[in-house]
BARO-887347 format. One record per atom (N, C-alpha, C, O, CB): atom name; residue number from 1; x, y, z. Coordinates in Angstrom, 3 decimals. Glycine has a CB too. Example, Ala and Ser with C-alpha at 12.3 -4.5 7.8 and 13.67 -1.06 7.14 Angstrom:
<recs>
name|resi|c1|c2|c3
N|1|13.190|-5.690|7.800
CA|1|12.300|-4.500|7.800
C|1|13.200|-3.300|7.800
O|1|14.236|-3.319|8.465
CB|1|11.308|-4.473|9.046
N|2|12.850|-2.250|7.080
CA|2|13.670|-1.060|7.140
C|2|12.900|0.030|7.870
O|2|13.409|1.138|8.039
CB|2|14.084|-0.598|5.725
</recs>
This chain:
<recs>
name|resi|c1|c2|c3
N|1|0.843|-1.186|0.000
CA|1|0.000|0.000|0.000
C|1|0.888|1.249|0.000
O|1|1.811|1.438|0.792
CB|1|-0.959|-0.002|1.228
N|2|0.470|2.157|-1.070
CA|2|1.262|3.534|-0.601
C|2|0.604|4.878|0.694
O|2|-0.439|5.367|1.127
CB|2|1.394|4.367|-2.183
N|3|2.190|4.949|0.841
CA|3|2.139|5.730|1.925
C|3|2.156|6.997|1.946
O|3|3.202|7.510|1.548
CB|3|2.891|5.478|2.575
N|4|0.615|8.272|2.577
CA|4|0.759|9.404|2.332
C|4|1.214|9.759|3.949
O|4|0.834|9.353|5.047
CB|4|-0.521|10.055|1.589
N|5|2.155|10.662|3.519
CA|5|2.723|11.258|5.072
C|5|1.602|12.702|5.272
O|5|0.937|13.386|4.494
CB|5|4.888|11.897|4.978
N|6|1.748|12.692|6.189
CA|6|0.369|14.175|6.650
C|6|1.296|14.527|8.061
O|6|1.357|13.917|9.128
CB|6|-2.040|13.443|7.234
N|7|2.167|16.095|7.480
CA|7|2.571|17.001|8.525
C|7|1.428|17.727|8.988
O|7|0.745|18.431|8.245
CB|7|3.618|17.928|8.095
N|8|1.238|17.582|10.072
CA|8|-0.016|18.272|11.353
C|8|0.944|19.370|12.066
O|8|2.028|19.030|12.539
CB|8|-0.715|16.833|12.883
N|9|0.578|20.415|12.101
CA|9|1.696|21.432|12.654
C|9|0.623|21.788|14.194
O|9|1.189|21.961|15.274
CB|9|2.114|23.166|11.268
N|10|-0.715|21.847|14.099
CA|10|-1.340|21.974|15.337
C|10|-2.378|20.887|15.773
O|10|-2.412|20.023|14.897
CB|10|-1.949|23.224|15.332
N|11|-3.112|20.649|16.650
CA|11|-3.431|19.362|16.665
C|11|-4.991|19.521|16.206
O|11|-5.685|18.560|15.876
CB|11|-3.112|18.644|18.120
N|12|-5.535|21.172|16.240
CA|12|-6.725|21.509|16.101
C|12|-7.073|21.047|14.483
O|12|-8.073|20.416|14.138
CB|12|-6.857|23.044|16.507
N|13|-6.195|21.436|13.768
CA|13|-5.850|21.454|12.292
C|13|-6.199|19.799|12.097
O|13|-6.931|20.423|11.329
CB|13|-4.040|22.020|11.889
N|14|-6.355|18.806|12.031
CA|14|-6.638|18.036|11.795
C|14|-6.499|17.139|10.316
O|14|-6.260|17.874|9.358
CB|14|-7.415|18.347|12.251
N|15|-6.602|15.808|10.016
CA|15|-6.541|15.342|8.767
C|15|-7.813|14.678|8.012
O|15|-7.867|14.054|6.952
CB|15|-5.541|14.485|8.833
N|16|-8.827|15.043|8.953
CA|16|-10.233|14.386|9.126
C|16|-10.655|13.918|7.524
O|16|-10.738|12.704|7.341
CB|16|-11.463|15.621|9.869
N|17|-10.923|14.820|6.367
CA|17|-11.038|14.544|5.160
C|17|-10.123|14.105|4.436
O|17|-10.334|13.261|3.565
CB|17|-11.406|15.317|4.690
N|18|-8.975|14.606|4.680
CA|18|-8.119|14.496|3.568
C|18|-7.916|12.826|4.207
O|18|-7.642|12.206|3.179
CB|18|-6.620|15.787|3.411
N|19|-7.913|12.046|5.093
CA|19|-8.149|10.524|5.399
C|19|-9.036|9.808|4.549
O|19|-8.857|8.766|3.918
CB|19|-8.684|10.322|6.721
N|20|-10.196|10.683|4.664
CA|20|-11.212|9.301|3.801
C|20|-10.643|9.788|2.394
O|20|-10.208|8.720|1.963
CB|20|-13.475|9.373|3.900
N|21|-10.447|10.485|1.675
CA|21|-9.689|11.185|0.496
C|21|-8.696|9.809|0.073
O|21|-8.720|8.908|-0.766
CB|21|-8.677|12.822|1.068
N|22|-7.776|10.281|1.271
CA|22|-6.040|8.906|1.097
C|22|-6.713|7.545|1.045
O|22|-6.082|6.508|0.839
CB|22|-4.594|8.740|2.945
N|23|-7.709|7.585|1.193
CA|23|-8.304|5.675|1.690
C|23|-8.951|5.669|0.293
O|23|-8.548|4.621|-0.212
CB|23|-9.850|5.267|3.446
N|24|-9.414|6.034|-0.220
CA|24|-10.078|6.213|-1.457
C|24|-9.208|6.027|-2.229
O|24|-9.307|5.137|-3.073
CB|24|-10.712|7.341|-1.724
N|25|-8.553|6.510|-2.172
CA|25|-6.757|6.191|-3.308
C|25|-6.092|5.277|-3.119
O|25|-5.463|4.827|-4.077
CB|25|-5.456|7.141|-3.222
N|26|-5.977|4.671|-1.851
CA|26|-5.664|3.301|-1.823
C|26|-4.076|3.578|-1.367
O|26|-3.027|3.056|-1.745
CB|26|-5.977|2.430|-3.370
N|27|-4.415|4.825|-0.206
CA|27|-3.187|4.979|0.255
C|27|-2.983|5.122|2.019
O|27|-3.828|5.785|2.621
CB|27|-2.720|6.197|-0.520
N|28|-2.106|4.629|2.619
CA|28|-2.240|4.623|4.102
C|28|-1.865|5.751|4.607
O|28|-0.808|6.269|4.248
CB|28|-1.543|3.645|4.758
N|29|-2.584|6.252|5.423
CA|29|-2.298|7.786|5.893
C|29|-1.209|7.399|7.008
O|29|-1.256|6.287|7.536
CB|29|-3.828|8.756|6.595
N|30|-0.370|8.205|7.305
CA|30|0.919|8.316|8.368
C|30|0.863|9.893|8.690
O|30|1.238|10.760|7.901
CB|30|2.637|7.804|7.609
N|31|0.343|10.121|9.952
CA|31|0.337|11.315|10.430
C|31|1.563|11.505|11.497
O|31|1.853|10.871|12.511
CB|31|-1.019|11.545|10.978
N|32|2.348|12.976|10.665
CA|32|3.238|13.159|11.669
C|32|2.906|14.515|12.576
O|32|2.483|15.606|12.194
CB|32|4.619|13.195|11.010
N|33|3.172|14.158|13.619
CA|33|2.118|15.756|14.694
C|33|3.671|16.524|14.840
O|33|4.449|16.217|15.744
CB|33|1.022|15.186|17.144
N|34|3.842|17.099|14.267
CA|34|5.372|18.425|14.807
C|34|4.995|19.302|15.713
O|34|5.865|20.142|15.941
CB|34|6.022|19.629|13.551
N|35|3.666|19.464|16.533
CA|35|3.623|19.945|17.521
C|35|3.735|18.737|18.945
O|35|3.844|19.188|20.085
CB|35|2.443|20.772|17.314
N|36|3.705|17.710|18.778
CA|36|4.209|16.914|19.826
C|36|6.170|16.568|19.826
O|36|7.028|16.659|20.704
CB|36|3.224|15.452|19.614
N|37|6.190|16.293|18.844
CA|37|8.137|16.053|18.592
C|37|8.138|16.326|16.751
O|37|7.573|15.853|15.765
CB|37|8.943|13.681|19.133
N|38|9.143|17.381|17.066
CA|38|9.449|17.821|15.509
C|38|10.310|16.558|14.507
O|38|11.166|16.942|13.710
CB|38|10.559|19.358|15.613
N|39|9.990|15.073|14.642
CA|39|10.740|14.074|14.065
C|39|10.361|14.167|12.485
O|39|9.149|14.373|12.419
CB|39|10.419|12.638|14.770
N|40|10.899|14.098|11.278
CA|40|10.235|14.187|10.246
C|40|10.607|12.765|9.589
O|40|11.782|12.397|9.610
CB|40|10.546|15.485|9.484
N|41|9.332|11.743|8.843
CA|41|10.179|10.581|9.092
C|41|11.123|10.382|7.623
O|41|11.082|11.379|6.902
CB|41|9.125|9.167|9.486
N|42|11.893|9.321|7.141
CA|42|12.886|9.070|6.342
C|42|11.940|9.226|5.294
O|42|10.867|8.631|5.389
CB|42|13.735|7.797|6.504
N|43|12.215|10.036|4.173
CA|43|11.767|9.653|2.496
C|43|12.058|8.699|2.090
O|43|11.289|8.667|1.128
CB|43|12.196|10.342|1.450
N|44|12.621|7.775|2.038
CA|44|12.471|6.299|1.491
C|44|10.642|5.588|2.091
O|44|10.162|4.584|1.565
CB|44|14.118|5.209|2.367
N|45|10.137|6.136|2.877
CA|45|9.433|5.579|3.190
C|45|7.765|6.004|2.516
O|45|6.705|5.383|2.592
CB|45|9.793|5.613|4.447
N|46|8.145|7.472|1.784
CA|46|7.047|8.552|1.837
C|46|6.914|8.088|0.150
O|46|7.810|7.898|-0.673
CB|46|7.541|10.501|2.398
N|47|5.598|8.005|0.028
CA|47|4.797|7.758|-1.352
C|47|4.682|8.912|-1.847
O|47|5.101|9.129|-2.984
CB|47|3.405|7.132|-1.314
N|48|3.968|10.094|-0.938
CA|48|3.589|11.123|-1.050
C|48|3.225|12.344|0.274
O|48|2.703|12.038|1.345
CB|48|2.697|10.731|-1.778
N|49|3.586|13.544|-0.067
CA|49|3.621|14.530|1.320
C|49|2.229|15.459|1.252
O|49|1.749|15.854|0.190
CB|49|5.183|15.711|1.324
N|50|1.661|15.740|2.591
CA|50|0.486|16.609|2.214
C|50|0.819|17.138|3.733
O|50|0.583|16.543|4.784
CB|50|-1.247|15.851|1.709
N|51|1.552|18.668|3.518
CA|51|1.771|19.390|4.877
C|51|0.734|20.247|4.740
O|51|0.450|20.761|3.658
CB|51|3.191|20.140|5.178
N|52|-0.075|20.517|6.125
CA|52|-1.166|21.243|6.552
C|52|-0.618|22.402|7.289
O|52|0.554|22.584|7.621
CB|52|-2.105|20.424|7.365
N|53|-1.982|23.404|7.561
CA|53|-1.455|24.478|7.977
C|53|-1.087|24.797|9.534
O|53|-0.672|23.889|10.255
CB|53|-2.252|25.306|7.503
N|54|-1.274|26.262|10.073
CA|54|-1.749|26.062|11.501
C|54|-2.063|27.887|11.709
O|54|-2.360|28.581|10.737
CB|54|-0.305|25.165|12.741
N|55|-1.935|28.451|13.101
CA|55|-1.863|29.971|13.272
C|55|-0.693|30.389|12.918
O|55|-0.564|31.582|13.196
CB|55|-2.099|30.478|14.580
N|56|0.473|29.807|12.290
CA|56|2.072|30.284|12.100
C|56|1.904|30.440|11.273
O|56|0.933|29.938|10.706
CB|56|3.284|29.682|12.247
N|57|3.023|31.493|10.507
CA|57|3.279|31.655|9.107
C|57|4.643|31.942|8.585
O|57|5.435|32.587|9.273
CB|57|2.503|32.627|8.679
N|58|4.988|31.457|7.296
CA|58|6.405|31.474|6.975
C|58|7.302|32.491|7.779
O|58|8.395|32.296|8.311
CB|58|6.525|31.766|5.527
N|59|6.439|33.767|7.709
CA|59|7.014|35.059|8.577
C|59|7.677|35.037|10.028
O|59|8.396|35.834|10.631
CB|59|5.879|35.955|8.793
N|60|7.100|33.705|10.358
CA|60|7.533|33.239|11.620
C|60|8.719|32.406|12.033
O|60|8.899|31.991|13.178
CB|60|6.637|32.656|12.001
N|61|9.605|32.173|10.881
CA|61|10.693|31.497|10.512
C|61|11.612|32.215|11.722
O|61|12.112|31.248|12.295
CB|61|11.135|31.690|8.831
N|62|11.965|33.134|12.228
CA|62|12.727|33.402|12.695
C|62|12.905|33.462|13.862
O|62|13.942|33.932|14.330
CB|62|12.897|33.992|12.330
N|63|11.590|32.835|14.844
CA|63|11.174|32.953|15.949
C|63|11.289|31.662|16.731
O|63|10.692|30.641|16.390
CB|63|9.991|33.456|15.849
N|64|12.157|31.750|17.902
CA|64|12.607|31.026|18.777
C|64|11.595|29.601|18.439
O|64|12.104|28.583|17.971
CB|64|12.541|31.812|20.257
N|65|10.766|29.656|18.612
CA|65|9.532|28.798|19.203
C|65|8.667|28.349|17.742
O|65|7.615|27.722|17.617
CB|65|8.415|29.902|20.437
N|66|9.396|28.825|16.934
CA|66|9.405|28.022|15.399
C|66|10.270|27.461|14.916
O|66|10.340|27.515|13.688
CB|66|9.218|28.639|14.386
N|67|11.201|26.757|15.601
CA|67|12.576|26.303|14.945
C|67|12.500|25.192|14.002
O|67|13.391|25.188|13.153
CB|67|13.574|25.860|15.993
N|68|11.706|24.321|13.956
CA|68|11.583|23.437|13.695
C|68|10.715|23.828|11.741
O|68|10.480|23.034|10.831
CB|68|10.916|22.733|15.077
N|69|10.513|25.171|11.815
CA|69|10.392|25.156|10.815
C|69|11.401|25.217|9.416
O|69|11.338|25.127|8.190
CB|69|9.731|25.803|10.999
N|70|12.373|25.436|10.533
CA|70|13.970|25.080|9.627
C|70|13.973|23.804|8.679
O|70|13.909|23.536|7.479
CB|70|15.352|24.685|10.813
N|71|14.080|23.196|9.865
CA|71|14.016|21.396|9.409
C|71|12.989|21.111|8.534
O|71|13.200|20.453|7.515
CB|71|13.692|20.288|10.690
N|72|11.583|21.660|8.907
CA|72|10.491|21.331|7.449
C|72|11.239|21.810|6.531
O|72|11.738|20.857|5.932
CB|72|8.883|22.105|7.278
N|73|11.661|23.011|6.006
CA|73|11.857|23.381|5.043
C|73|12.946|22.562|4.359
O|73|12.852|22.168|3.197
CB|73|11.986|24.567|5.195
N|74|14.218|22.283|5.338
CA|74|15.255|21.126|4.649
C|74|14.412|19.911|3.887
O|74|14.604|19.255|2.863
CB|74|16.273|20.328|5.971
N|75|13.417|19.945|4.878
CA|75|12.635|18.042|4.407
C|75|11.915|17.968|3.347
O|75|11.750|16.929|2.708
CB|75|11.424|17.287|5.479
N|76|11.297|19.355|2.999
CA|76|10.563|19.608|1.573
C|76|11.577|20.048|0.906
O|76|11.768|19.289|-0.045
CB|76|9.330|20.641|1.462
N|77|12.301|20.872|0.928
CA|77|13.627|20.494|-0.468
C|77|14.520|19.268|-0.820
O|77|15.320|19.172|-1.751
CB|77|14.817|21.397|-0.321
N|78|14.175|18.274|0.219
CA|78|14.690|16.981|0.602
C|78|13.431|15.882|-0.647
O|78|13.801|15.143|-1.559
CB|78|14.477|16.748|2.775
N|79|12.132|16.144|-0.256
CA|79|11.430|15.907|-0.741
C|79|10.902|16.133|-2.356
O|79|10.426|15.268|-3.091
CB|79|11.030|16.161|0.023
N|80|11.103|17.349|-2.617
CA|80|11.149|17.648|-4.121
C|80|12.572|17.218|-4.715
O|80|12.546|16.563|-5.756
CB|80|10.886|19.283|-4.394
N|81|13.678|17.495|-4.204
CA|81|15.197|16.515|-4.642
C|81|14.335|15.293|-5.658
O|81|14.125|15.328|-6.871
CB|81|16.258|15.501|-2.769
N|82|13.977|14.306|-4.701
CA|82|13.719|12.935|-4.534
C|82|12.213|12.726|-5.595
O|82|11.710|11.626|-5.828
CB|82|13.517|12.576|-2.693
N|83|11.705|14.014|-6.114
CA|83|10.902|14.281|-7.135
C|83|8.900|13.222|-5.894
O|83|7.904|12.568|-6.205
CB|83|11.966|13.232|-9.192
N|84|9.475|13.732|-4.732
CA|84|7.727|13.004|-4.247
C|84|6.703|13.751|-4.170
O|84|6.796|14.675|-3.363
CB|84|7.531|12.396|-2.818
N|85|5.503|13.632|-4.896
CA|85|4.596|14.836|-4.978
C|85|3.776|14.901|-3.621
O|85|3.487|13.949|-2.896
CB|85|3.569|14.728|-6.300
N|86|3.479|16.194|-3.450
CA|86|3.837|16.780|-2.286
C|86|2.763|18.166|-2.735
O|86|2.795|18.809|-3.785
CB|86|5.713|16.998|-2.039
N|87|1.789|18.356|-1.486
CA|87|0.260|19.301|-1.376
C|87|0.669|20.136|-0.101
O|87|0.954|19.554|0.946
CB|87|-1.479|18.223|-1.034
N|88|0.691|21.434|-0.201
CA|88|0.840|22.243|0.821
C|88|-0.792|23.253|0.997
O|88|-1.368|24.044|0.249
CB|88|2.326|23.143|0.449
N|89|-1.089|22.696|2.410
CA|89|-2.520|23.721|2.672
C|89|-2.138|24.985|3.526
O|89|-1.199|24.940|4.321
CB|89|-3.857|22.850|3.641
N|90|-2.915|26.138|3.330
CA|90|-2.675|27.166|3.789
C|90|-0.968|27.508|4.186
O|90|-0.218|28.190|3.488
CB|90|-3.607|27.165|4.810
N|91|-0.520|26.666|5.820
CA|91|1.025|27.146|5.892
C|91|2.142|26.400|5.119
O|91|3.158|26.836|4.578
CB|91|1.484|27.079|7.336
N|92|1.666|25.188|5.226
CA|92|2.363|24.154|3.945
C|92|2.824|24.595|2.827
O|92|4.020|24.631|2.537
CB|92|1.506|23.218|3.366
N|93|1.546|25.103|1.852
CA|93|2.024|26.169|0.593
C|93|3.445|27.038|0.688
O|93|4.481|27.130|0.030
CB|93|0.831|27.374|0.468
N|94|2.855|27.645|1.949
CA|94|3.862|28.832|2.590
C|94|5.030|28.540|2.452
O|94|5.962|29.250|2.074
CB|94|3.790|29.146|4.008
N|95|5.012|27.409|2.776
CA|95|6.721|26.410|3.224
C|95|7.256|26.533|1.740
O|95|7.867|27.388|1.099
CB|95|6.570|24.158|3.846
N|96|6.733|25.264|1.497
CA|96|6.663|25.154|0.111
C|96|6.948|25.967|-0.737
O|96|7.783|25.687|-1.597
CB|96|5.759|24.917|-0.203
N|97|6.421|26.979|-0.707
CA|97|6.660|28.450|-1.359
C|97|8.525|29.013|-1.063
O|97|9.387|29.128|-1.935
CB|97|5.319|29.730|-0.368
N|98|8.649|29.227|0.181
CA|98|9.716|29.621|0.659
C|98|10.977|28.559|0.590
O|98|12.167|28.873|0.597
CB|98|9.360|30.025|1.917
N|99|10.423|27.202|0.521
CA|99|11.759|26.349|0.018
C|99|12.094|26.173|-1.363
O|99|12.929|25.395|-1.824
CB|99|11.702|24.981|0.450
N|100|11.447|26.879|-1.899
CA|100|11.942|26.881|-3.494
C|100|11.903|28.360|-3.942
O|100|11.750|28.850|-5.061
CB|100|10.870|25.917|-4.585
N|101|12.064|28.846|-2.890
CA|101|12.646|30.173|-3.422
C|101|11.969|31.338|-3.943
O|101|12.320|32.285|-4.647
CB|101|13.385|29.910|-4.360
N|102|10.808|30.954|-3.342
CA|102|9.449|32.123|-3.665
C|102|9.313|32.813|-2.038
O|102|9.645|32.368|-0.940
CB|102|7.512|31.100|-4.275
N|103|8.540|34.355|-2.545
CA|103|8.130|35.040|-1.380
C|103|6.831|34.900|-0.983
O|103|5.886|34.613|-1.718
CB|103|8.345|36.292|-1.486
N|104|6.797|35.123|0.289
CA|104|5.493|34.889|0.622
C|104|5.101|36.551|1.447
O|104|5.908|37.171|2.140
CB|104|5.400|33.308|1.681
N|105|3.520|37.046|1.101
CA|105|3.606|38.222|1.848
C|105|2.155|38.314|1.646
O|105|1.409|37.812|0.806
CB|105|4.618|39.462|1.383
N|106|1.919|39.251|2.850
CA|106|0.601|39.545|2.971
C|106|-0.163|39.795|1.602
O|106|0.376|40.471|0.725
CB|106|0.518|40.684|3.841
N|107|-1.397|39.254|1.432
CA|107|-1.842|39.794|-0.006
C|107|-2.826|41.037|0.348
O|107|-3.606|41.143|1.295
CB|107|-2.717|38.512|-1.002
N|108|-2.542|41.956|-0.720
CA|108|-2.834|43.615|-0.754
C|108|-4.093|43.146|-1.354
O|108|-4.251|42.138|-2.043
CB|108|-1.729|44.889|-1.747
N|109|-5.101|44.156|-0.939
CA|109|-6.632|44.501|-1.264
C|109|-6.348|45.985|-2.191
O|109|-5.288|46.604|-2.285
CB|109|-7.751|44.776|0.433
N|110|-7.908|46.352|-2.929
CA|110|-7.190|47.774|-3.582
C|110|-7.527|48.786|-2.788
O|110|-7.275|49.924|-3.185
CB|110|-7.642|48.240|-5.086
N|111|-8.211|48.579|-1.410
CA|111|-7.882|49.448|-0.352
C|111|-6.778|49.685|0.183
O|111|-6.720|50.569|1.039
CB|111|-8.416|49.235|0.473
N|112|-5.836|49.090|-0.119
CA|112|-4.544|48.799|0.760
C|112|-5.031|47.805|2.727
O|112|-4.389|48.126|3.727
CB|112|-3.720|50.901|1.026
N|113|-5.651|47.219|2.768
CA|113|-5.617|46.772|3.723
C|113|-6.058|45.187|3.271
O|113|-7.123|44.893|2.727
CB|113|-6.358|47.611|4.656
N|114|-5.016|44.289|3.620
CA|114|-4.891|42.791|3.989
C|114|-5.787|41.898|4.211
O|114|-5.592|41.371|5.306
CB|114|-4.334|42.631|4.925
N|115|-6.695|41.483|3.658
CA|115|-7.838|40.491|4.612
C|115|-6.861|39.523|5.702
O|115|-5.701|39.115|5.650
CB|115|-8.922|39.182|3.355
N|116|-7.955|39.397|6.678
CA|116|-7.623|38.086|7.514
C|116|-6.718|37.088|6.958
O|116|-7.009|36.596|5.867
CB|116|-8.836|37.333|7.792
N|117|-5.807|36.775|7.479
CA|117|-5.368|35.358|7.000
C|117|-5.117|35.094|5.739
O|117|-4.952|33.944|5.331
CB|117|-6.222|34.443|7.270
N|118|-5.064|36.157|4.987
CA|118|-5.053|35.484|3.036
C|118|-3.526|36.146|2.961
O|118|-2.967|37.098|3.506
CB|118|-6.656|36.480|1.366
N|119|-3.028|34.783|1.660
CA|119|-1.563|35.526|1.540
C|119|-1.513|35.323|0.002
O|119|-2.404|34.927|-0.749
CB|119|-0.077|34.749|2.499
N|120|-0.081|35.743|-0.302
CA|120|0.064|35.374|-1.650
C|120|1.062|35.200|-2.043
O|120|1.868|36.084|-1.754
CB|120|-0.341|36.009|-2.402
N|121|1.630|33.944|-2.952
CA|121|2.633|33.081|-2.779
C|121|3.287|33.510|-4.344
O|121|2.535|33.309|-5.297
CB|121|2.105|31.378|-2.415
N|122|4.356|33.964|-4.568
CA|122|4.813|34.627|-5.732
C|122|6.654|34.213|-5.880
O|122|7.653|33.906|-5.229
CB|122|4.416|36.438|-5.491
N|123|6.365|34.365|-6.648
CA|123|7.999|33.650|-7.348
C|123|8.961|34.742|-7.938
O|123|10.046|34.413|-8.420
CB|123|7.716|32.483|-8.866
</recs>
């Protein structure tokens, strides 16, 4: 059976759909929680990656108590190396975005003011 890995960055965030989704495909879900231990497991093992989001954002790279977003980012350029397709939701994208060398930044309204939570991922 192939194996989809599912990075969980908060525990609220959940994999609830995207499970019956992976089972439908005929693939075994492997959830890794990086808010319990930041372990990311070996790519020899990973069929396919689907990192989820959380309240953090790439912007947060630099902050004590995000370190571990270092290491995601090694593991998804680790991961595209190795050519494994690979779904980034909301902060995932983000990652994603920023390990291949794209910016990530608030997305502008033509008011000049930001909605909630929306970004925009540009190369």
């Amino acid at each position: 059976m192939k194996r989809l890995f599912l990075i969980q960055h908060v525990e609220r965030e959940g994999p609830v759909l995207f499970s019956l989704v992976a089972n439908q495909f005929g693939f075994e879900l492997c959830t890794v929680k990086i808010y319990d231990e930041p372990l990311f497991p070996d790519l020899v093992d990973v069929d396919a990656l689907l990192i989820l989001g959380g309240p953090m954002g790439v912007s947060d790279i630099s902050n004590l108590k995000s370190k571990w977003m270092y290491e995601e980012i090694v593991f998804i350029r680790k991961a595209i190396q190795r050519q494994i397709p690979l779904i980034g939701v909301c902060l995932g994208a983000q990652l994603i975005a920023y390990a291949t060398g794209g910016h990530v930044k608030p997305l502008s309204t033509p008011d000049s003011k930001p909605p909630l939570r929306s970004w925009m991922v540009k190369n």
